[in-house]
C-alpha positions as CSV (number, residue, x, y, z in Angstrom):
1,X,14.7,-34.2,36.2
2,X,11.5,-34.0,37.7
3,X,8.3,-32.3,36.3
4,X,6.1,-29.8,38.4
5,X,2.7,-28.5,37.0
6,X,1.5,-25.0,37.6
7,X,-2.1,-24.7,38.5
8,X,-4.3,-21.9,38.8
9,X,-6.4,-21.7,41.6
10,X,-8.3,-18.0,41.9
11,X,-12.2,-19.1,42.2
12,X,-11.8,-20.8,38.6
13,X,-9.1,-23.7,39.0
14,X,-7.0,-24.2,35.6
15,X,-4.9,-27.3,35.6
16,X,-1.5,-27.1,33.9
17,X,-1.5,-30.9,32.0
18,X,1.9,-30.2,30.3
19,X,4.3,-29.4,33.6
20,X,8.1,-28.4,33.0
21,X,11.3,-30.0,34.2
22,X,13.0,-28.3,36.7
23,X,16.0,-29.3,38.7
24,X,14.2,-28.8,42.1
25,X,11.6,-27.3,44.8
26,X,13.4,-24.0,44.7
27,X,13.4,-23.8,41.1
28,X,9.6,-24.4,40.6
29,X,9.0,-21.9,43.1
30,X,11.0,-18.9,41.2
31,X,8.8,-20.1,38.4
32,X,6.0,-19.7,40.3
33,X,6.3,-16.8,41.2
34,X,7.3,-15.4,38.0
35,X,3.7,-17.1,36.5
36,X,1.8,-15.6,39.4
37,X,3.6,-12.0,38.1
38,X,2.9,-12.7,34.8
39,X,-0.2,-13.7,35.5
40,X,-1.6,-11.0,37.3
41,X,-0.3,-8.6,34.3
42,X,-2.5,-10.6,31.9
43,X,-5.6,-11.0,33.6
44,X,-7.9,-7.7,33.4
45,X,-11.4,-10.4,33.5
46,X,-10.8,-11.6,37.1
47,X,-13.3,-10.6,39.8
48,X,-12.6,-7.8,42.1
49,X,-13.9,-9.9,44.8
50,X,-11.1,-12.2,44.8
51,X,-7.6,-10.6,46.2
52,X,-5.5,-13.3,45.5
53,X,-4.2,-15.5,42.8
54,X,-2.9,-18.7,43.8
55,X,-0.4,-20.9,41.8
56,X,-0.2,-24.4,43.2
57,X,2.6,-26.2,41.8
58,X,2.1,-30.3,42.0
59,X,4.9,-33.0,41.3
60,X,4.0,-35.7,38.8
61,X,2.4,-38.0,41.0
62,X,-0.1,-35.2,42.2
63,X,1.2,-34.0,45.6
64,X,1.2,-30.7,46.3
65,X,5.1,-29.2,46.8
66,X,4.3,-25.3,47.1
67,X,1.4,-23.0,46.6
68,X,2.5,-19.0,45.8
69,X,0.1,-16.7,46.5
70,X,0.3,-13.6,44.8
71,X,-2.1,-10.2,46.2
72,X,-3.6,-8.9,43.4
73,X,-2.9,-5.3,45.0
74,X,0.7,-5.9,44.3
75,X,-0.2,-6.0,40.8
76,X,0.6,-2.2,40.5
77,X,4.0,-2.2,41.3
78,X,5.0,-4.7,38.5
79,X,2.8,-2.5,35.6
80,X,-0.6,-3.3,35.4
């Protein structure tokens, strides 16, 4: 099964160094998005001057597969 690592990219890039095993593409981008939700619940320190958060999800040898970008203005609608 291959591994995909989540990485935060909103002005203050975190890089995931554990991944996950997921089947597929399509799998790691419902995760993805899920994080990015998650994500944008959690964080109440971010700067208003950024308006999106961006997980990029990577394979294990580095390549980008899928970036979600998630407004920040959506934020409201899931509770935050």
């Amino acid at each position: 099964m291959p591994r995909y690592y989540f990485n935060i990219m909103d002005g203050r890039p975190v890089v995931d160094r554990e991944g996950r095993d997921l089947p597929d593409a399509a799998a790691a981008r419902r995760e993805a998005t899920r994080y990015a939700i998650d994500l944008v619940r959690r964080r109440s320190d971010v700067s208003s001057r950024n308006e999106v958060e961006n997980v990029v999800v990577t394979d294990e040898h580095g390549a980008e597969v899928l970036t979600v970008t998630f407004p920040k203005a959506a934020a409201a609608r899931y509770g935050t």
